[in-house]
C-alpha positions, 0 to 999 in steps of 0.5 A: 500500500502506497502512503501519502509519508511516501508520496511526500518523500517522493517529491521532496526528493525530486524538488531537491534533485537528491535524497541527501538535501531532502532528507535534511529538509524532512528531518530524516536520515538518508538511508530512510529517504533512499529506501522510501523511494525504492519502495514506492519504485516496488510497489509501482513497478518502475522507476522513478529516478536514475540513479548516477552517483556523480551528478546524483538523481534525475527525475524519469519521464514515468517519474515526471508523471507521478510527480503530478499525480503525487502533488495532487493526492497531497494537495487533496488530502491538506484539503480533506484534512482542513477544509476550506469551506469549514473556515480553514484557509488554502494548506499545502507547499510549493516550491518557487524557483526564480532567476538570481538576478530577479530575486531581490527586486520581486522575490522578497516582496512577494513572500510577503505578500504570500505570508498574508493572504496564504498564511498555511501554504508552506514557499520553498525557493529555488535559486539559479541562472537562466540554464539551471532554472530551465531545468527545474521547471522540466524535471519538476524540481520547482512547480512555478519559476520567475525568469527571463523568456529566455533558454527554455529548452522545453517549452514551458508555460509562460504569462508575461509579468513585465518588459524590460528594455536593455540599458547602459550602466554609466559611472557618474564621472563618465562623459556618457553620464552627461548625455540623455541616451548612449549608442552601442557604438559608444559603448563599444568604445568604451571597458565592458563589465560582464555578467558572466552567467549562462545565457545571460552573458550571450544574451547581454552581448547580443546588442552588440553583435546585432550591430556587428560590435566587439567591445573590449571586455575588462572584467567578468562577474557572476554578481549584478551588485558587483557589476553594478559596484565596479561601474559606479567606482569607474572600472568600466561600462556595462549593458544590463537588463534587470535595474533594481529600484536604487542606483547606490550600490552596496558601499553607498556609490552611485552609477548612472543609467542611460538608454540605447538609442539602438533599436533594441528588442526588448525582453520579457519577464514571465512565471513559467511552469512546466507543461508536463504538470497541470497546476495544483490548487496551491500553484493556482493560488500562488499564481493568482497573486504573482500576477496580482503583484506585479498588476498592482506595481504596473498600476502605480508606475502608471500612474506615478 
């Protein structure tokens, strides 16, 4: 007999991608984790991982689809055991992946928002660059995700949340600063910062390939506050996608930020989920109020 303790195990550990991380998340050891999952295999006759001890678990395709089903019997039975329409309020956990670059801008806030209008649901997150959070989404390690339109390898769903226009981050001193926009092809003159992660360092470049340009790069980072810090300290220029609220950097420096006159295409920031799961009532829920949010913020740009 299958139990919702298995079922339970089963998904935490193909959220956390391995027995060892979900076995501390679930306060158990992981010879304990590893044998609930070999049992649920038994008792369902397949596979649900492939095990590779150097890059540790990845979820099966037949894993893929139980993990839905798994989801499912464990949202309902949160619900059986307290029901909404009894007064109790929406029970249950997701897990919430979401870009590096994004997080402090949104992800903050929205837990927030989360803790007041979904008090019982219990958030997991999930940090990484444009490939890693790809990947969450397509094996289920993450059930919604906060990202850039960009590099799905397979094809997720998405609702677009916000557009952003490419800008150059100028230091205050720079005679650039001084103008109202820049071109390219005065920041092809100038020491590039790079922010050096998959995908976003192909993507943040692609301005200047467009218009067959070949900046000199002076420095690369994984880091947007680092970017940020070493322009505003005048180590160089940079292209950038993601502006957070302020243009102080961590020690109190300031940078200044400029549009591209270039015609430029803009990109997108949605909520993605992965088109092999069909959204629990939490996920709905969830969804509803990340949409809400950045409905609410659009309205008070609007109207600023």
């Amino acid at each position: 007999m299958i139990t919702l303790h298995q079922l339970k195990v089963f998904v935490a550990v193909a959220e956390c991608g391995g027995t060892a991380a979900a076995a501390r998340n679930l306060h158990l050891s992981q010879p304990a984790v590893s044998l609930i999952v070999r049992n649920l295999e038994a008792e369902l006759g397949a596979e649900l991982f492939i095990r590779n001890p150097p890059r540790g678990l990845s979820i099966t395709p037949f894993g893929l689809g139980k993990l839905e089903e798994a989801r499912a019997l464990l949202s309902r039975a949160e619900m059986f055991v307290e029901p909404q329409d009894a007064g109790g309020q929406l029970r249950g956990q997701i897990t919430i992946g979401y870009f590096t670059t994004l997080g402090p801008s949104y992800v903050p806030r929205l837990l927030r928002r989360l803790r007041s209008r979904l008090p019982r649901v219990e958030i997991q997150l999930r940090e990484g660059d444009l490939s890693s959070v790809s990947r969450m989404l397509d094996t289920g390690q993450v059930e919604l995700a906060l990202t850039y339109d960009l590099g799905m390898t397979e094809r997720p769903q998405v609702e677009l949340l916000k557009e952003y226009q490419f800008y150059a981050a100028l230091p205050p001193e720079h005679p650039l600063a001084r103008q109202d926009s820049v071109t390219l092809e005065e920041l092809a003159q100038e020491d590039l910062i790079q922010i050096d992660l998959p995908l976003s360092r192909e993507f943040l470049m692609s301005p200047f390939w467009q218009y067959q340009l070949e900046p000199n790069i002076a420095y690369k980072t994984t880091s947007l506050e680092m970017v940020r810090g070493m322009v505003a300290h005048g180590l160089g220029v940079s292209v950038l996608i993601t502006r957070p609220a302020s243009d102080l950097t961590y020690d109190g420096a300031t940078l200044v930020c400029r549009p591209i006159s270039n015609e430029l295409p803009s990109q997108r920031l949605v909520m993605a989920h992965s088109h092999h799961f069909s959204p629990t009532p939490v996920a709905e829920s969830v969804m509803d109020e990340i949409k809400a949010m950045f409905a609410e913020e659009e309205g008070v740009s609007g109207s600023a």
